[in-house]
mmJSON file of the N, C-alpha and C atoms, coordinates in Angstrom:
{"data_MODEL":{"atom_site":{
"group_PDB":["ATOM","ATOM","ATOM","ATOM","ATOM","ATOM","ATOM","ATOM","ATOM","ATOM","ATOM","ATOM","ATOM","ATOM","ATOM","ATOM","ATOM","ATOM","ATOM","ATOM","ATOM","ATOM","ATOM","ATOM","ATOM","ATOM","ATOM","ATOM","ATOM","ATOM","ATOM","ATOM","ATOM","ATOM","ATOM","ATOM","ATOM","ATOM","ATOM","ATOM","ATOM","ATOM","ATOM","ATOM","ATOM","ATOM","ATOM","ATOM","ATOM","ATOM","ATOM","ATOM","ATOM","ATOM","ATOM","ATOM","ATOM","ATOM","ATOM","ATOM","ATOM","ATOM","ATOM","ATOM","ATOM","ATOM","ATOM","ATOM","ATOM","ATOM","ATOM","ATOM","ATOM","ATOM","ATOM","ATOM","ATOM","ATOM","ATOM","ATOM","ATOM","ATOM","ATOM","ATOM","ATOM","ATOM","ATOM","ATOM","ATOM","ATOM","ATOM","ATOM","ATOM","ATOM","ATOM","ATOM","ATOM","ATOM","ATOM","ATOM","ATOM","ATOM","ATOM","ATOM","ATOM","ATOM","ATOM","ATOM","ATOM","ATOM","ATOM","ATOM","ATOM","ATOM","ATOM","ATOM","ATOM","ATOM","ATOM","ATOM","ATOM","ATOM","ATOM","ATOM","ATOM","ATOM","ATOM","ATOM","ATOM","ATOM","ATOM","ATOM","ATOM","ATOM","ATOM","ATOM","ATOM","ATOM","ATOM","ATOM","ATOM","ATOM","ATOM","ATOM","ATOM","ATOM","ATOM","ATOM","ATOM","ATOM","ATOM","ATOM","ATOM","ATOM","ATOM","ATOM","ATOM","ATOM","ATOM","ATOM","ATOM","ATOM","ATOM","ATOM","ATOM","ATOM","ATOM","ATOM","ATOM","ATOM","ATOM","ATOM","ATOM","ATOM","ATOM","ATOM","ATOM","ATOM","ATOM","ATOM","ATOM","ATOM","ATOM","ATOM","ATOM","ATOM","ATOM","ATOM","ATOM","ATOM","ATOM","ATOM"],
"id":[1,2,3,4,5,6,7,8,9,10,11,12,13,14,15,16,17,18,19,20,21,22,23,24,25,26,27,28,29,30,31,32,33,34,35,36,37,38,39,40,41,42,43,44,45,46,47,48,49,50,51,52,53,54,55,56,57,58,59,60,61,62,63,64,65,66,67,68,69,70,71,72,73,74,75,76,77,78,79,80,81,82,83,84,85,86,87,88,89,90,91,92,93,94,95,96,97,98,99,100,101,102,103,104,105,106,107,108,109,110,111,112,113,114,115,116,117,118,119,120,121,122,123,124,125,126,127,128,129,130,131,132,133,134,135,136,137,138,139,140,141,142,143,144,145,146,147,148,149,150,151,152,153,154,155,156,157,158,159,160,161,162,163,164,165,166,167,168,169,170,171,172,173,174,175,176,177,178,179,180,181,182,183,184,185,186,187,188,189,190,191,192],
"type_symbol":["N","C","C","N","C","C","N","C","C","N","C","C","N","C","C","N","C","C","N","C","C","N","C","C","N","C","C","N","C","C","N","C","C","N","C","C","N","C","C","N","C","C","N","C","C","N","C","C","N","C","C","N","C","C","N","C","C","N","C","C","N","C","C","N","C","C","N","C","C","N","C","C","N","C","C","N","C","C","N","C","C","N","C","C","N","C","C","N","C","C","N","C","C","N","C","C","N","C","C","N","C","C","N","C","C","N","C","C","N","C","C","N","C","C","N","C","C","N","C","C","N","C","C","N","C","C","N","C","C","N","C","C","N","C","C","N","C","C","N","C","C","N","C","C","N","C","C","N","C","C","N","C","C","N","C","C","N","C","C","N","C","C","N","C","C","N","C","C","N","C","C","N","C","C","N","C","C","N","C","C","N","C","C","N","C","C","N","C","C","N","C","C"],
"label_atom_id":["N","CA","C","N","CA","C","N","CA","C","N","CA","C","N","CA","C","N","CA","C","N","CA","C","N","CA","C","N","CA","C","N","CA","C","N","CA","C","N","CA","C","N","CA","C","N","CA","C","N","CA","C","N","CA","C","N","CA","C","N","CA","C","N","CA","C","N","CA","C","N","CA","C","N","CA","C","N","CA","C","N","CA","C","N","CA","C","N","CA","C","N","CA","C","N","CA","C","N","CA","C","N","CA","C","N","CA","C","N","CA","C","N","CA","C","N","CA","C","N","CA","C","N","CA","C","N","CA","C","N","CA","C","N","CA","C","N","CA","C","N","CA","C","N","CA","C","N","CA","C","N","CA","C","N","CA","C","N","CA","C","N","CA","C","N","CA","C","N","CA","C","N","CA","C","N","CA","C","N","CA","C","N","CA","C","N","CA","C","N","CA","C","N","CA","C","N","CA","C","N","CA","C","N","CA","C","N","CA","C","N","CA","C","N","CA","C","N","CA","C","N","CA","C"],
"label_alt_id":[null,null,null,null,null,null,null,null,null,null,null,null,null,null,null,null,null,null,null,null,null,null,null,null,null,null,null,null,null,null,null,null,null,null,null,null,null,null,null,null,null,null,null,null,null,null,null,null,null,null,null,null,null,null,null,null,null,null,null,null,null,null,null,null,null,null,null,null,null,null,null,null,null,null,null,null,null,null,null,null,null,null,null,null,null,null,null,null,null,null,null,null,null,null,null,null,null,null,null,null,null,null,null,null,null,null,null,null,null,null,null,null,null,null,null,null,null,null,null,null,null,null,null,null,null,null,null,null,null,null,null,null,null,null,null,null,null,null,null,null,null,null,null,null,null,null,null,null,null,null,null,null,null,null,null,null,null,null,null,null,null,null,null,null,null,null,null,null,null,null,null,null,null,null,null,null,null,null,null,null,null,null,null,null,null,null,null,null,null,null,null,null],
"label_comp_id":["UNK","UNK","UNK","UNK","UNK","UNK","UNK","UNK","UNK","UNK","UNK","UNK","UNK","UNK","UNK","UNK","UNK","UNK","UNK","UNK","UNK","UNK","UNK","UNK","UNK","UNK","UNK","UNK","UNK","UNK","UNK","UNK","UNK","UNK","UNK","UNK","UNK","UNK","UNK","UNK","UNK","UNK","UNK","UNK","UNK","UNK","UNK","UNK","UNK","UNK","UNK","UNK","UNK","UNK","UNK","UNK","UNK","UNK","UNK","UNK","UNK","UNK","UNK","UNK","UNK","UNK","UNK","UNK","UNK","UNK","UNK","UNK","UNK","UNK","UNK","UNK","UNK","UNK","UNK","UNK","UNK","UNK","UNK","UNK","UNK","UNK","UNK","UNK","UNK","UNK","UNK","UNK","UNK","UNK","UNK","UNK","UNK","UNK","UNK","UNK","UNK","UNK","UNK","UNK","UNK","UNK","UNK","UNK","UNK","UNK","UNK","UNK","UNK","UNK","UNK","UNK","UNK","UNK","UNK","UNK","UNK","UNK","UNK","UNK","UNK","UNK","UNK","UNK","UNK","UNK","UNK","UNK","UNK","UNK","UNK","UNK","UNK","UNK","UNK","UNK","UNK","UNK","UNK","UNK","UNK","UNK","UNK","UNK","UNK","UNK","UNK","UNK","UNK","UNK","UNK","UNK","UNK","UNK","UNK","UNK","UNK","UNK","UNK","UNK","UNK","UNK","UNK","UNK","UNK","UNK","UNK","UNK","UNK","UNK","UNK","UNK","UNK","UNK","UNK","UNK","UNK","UNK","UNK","UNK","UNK","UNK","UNK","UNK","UNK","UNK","UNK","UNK"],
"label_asym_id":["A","A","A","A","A","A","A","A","A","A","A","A","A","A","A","A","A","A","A","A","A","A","A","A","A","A","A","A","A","A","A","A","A","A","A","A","A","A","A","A","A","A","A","A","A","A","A","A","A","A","A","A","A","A","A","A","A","A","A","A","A","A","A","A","A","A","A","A","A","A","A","A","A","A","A","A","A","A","A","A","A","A","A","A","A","A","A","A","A","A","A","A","A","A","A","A","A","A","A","A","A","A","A","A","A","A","A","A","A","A","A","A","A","A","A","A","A","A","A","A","A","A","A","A","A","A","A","A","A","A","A","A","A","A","A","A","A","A","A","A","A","A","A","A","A","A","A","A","A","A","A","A","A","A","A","A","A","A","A","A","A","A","A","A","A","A","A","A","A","A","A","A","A","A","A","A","A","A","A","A","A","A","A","A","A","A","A","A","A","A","A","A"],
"label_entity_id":["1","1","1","1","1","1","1","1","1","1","1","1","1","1","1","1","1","1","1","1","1","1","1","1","1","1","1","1","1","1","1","1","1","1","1","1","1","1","1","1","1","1","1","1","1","1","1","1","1","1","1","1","1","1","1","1","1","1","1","1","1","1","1","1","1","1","1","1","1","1","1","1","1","1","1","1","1","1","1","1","1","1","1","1","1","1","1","1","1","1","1","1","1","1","1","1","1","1","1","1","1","1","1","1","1","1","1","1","1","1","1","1","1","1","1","1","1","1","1","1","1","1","1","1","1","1","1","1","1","1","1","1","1","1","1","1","1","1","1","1","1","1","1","1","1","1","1","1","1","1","1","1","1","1","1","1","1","1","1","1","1","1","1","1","1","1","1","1","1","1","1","1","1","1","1","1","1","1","1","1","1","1","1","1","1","1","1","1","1","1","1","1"],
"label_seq_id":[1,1,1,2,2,2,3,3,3,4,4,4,5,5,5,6,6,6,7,7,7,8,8,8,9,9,9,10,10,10,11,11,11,12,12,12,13,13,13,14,14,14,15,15,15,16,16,16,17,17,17,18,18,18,19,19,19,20,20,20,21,21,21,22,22,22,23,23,23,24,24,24,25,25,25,26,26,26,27,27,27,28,28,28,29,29,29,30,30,30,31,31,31,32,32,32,33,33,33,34,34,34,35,35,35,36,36,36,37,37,37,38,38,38,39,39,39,40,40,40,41,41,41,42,42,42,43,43,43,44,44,44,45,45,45,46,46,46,47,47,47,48,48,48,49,49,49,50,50,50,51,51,51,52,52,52,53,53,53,54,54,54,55,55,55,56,56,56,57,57,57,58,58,58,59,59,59,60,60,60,61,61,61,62,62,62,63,63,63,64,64,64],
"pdbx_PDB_ins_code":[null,null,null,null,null,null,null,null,null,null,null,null,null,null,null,null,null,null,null,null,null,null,null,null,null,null,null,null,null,null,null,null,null,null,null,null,null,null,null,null,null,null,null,null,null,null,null,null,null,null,null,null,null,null,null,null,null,null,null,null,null,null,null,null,null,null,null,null,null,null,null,null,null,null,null,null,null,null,null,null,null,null,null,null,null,null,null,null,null,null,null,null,null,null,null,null,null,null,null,null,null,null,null,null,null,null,null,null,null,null,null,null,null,null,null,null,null,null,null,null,null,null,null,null,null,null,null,null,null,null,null,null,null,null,null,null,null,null,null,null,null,null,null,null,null,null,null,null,null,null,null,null,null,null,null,null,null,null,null,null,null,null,null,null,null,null,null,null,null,null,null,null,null,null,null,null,null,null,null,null,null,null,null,null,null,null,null,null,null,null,null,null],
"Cartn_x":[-11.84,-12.703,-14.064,-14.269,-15.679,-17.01,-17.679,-18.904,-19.846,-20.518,-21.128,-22.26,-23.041,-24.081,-23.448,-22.825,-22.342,-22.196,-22.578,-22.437,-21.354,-20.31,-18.915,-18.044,-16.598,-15.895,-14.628,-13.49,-12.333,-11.663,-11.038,-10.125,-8.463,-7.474,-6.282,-5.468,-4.93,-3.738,-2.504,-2.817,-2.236,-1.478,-0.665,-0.131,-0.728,-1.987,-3.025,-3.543,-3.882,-4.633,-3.489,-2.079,-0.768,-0.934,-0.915,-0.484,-1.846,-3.002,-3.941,-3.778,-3.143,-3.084,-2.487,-2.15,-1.626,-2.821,-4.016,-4.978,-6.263,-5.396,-6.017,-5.529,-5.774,-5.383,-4.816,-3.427,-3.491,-3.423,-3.462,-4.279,-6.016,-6.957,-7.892,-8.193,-7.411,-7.627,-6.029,-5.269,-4.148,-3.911,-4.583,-4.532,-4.137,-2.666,-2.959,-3.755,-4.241,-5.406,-6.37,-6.933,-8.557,-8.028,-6.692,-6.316,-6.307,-5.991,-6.172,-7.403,-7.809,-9.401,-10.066,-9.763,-10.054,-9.892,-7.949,-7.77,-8.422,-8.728,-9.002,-10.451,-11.468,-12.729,-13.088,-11.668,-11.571,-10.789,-9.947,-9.731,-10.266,-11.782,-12.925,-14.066,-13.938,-14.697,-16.092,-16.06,-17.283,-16.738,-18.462,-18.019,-18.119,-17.136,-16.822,-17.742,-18.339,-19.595,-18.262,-18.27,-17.771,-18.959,-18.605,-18.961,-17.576,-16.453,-15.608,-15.785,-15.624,-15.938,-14.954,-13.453,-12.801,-12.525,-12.967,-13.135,-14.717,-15.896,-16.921,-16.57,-15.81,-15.617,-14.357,-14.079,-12.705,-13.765,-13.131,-13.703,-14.02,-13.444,-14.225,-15.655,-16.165,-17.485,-18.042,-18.826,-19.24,-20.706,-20.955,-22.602,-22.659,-23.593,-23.451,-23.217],
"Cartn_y":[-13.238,-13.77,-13.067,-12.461,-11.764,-12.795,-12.656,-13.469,-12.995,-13.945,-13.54,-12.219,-12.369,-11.323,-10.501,-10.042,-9.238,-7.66,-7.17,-5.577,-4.914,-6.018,-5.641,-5.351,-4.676,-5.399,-5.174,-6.177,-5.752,-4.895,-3.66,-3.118,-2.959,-3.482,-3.424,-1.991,-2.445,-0.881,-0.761,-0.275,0.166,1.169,1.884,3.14,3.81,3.761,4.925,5.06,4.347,4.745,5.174,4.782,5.356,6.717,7.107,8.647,9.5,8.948,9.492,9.747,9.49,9.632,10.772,12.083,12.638,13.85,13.457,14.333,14.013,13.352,13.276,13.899,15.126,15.784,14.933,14.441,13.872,14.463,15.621,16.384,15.799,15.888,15.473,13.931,13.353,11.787,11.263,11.114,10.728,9.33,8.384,7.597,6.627,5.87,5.826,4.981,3.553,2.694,3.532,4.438,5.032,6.274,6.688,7.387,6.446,5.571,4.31,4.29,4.049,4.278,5.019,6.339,6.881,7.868,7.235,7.398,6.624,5.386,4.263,4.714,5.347,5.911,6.97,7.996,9.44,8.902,7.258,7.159,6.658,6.106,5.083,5.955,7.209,7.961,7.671,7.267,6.552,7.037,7.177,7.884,6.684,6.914,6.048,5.56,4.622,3.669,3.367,4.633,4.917,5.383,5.113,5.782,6.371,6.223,7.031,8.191,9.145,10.338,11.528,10.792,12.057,11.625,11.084,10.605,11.449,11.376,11.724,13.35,13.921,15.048,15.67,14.991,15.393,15.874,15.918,16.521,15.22,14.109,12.56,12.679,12.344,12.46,10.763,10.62,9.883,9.448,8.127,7.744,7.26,7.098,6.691,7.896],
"Cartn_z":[-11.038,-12.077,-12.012,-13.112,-13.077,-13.509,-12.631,-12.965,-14.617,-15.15,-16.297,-16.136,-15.004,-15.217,-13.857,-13.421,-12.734,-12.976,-12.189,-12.71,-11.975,-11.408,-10.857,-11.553,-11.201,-12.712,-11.459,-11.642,-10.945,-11.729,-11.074,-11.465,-11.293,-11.717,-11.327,-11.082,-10.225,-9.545,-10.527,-11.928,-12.612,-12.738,-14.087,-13.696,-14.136,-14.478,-15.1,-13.596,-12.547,-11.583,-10.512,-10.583,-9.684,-10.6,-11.539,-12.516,-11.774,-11.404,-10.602,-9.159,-8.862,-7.264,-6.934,-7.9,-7.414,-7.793,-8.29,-7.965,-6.749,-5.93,-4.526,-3.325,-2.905,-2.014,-1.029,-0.364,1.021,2.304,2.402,3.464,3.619,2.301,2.809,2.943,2.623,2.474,2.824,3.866,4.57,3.997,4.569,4.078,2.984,2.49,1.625,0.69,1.133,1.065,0.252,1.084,0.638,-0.506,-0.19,-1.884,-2.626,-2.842,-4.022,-4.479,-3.465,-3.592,-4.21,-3.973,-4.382,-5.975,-6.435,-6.929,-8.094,-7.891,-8.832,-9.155,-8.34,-8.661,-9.269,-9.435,-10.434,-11.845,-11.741,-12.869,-14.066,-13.122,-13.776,-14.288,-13.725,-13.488,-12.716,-11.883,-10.48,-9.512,-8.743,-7.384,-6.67,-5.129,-4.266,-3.597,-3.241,-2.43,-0.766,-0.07,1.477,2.68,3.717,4.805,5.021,4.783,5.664,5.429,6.53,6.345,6.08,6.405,5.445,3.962,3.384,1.97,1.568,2.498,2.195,2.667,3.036,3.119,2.25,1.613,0.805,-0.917,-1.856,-2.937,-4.109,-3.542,-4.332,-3.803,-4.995,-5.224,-4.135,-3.535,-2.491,-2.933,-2.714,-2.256,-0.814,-0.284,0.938,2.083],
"occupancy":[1.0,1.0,1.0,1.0,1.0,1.0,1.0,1.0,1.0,1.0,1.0,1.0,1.0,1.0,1.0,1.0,1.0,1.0,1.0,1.0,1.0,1.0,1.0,1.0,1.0,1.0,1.0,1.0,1.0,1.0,1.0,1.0,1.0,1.0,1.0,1.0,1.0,1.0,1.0,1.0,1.0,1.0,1.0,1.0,1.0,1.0,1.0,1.0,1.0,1.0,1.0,1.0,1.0,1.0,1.0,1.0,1.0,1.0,1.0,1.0,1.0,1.0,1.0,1.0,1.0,1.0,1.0,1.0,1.0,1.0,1.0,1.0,1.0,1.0,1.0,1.0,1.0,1.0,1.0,1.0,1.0,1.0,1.0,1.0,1.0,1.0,1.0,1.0,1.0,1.0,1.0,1.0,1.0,1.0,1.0,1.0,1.0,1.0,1.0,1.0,1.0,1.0,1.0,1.0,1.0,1.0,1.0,1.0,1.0,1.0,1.0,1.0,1.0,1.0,1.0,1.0,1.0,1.0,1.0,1.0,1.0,1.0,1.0,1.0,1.0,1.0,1.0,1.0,1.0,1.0,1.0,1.0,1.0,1.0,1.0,1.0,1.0,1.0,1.0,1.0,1.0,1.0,1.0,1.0,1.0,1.0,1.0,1.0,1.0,1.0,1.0,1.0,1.0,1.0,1.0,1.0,1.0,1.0,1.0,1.0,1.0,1.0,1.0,1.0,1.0,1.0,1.0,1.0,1.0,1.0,1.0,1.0,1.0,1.0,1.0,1.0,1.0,1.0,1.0,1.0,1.0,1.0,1.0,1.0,1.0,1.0,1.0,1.0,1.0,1.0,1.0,1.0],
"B_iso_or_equiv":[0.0,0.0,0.0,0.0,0.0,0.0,0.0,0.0,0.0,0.0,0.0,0.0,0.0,0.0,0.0,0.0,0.0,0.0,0.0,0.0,0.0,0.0,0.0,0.0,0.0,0.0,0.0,0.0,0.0,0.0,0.0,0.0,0.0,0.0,0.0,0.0,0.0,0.0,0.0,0.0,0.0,0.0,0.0,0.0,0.0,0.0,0.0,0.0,0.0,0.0,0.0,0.0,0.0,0.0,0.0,0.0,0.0,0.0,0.0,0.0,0.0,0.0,0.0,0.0,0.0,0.0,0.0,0.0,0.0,0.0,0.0,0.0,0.0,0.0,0.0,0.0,0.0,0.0,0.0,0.0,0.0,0.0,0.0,0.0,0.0,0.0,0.0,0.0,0.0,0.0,0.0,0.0,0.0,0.0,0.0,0.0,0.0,0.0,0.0,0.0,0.0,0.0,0.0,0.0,0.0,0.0,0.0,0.0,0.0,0.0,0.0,0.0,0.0,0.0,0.0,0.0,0.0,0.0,0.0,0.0,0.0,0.0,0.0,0.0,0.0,0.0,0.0,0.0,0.0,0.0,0.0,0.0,0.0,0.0,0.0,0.0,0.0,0.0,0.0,0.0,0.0,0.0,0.0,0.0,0.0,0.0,0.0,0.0,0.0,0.0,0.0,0.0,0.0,0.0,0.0,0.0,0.0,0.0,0.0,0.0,0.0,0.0,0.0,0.0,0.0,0.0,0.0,0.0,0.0,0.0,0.0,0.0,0.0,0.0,0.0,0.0,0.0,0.0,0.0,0.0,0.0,0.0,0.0,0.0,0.0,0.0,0.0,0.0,0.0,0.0,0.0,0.0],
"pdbx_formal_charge":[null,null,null,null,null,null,null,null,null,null,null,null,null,null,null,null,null,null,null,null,null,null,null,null,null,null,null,null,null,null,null,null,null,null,null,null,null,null,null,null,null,null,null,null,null,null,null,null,null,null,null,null,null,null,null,null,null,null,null,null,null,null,null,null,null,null,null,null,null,null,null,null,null,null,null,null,null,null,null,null,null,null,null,null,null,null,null,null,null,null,null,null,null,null,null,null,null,null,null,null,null,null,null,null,null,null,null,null,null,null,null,null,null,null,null,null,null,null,null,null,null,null,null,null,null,null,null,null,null,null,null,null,null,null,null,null,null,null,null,null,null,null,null,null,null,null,null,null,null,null,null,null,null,null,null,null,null,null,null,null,null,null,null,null,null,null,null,null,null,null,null,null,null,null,null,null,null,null,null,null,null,null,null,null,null,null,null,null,null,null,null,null],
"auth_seq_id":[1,1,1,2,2,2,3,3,3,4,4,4,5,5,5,6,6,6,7,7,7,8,8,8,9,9,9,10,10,10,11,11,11,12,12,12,13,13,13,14,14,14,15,15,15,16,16,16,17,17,17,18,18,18,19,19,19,20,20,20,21,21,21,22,22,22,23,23,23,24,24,24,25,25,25,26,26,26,27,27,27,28,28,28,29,29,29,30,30,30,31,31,31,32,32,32,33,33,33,34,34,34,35,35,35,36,36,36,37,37,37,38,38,38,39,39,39,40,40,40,41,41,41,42,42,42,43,43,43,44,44,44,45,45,45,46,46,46,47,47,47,48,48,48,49,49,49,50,50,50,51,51,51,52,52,52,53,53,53,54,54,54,55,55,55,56,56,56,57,57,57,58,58,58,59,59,59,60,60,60,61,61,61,62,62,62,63,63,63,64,64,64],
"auth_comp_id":["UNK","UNK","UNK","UNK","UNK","UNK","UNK","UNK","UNK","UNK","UNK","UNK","UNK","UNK","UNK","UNK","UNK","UNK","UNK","UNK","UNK","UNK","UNK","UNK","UNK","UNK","UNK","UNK","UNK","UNK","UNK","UNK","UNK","UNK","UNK","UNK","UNK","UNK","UNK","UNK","UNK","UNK","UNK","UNK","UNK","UNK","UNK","UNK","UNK","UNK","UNK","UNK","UNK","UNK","UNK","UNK","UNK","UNK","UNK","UNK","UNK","UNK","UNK","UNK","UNK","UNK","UNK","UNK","UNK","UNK","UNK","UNK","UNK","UNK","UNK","UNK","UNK","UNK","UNK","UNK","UNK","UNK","UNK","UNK","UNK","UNK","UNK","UNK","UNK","UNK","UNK","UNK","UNK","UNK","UNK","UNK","UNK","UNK","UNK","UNK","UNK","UNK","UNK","UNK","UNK","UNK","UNK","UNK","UNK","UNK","UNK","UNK","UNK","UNK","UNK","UNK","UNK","UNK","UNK","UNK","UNK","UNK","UNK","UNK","UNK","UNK","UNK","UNK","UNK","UNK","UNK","UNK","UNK","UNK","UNK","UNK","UNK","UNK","UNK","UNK","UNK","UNK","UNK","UNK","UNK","UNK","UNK","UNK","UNK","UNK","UNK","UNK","UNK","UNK","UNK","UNK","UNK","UNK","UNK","UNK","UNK","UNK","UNK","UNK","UNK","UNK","UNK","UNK","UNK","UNK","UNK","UNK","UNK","UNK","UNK","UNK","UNK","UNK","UNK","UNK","UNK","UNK","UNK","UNK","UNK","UNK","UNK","UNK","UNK","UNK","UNK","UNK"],
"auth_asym_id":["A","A","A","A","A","A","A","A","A","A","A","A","A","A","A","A","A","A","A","A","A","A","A","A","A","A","A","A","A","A","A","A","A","A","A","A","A","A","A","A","A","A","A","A","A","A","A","A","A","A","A","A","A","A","A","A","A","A","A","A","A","A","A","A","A","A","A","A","A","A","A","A","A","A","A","A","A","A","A","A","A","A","A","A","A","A","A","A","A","A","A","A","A","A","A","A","A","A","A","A","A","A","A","A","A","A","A","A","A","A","A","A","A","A","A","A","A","A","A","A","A","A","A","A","A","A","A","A","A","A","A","A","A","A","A","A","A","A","A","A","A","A","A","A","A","A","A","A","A","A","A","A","A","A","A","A","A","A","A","A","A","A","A","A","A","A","A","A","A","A","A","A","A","A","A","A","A","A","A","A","A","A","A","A","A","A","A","A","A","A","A","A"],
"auth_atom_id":["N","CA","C","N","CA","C","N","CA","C","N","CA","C","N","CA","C","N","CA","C","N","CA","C","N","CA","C","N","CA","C","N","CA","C","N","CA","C","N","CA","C","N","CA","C","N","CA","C","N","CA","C","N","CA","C","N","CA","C","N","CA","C","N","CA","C","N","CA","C","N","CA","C","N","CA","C","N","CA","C","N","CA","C","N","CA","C","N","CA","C","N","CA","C","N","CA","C","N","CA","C","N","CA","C","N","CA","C","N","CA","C","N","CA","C","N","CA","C","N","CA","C","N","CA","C","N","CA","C","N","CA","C","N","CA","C","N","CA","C","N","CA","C","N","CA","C","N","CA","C","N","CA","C","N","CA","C","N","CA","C","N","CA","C","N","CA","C","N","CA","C","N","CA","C","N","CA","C","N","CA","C","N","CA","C","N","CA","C","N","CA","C","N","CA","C","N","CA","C","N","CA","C","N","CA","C","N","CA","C","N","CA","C","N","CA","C","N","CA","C","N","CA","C"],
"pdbx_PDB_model_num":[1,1,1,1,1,1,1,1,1,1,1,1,1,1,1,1,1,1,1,1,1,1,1,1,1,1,1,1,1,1,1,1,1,1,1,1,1,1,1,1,1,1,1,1,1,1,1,1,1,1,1,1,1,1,1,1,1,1,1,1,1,1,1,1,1,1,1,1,1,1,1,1,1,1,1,1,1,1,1,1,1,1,1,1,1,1,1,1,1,1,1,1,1,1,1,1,1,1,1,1,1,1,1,1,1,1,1,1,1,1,1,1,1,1,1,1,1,1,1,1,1,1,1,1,1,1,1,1,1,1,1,1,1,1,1,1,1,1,1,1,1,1,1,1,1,1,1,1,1,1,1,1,1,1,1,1,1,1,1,1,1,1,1,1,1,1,1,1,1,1,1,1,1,1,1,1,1,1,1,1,1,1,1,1,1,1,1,1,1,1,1,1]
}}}
């Protein structure tokens, strides 16, 4: 449930964000959790809010 003034938004693990996952290298991001992740942030087009660092070293765009 999204709150009214929230600047969150949930996003569901759809097949627009599964049809993305296959432009996530898994050499640089093994994982598959943080490919979701990451996939779901190249399909929103937003960069990922991580410290992990092979995500912050892979070619997803990172804050943090």
């Amino acid at each position: 449930m999204e709150e009214e003034n929230s600047v969150l938004i949930e996003i569901s693990l759809d097949k627009n964000v599964v049809k993305t996952l296959v432009r996530v290298d898994r050499k640089q991001i093994p994982d598959l959790p943080d490919r979701i992740i990451a996939a779901t942030a190249l399909y929103v087009q937003v960069p990922v809010i991580s410290k992990d660092r092979k995500i912050k070293l892979s070619d997803i765009q990172t804050i943090w």
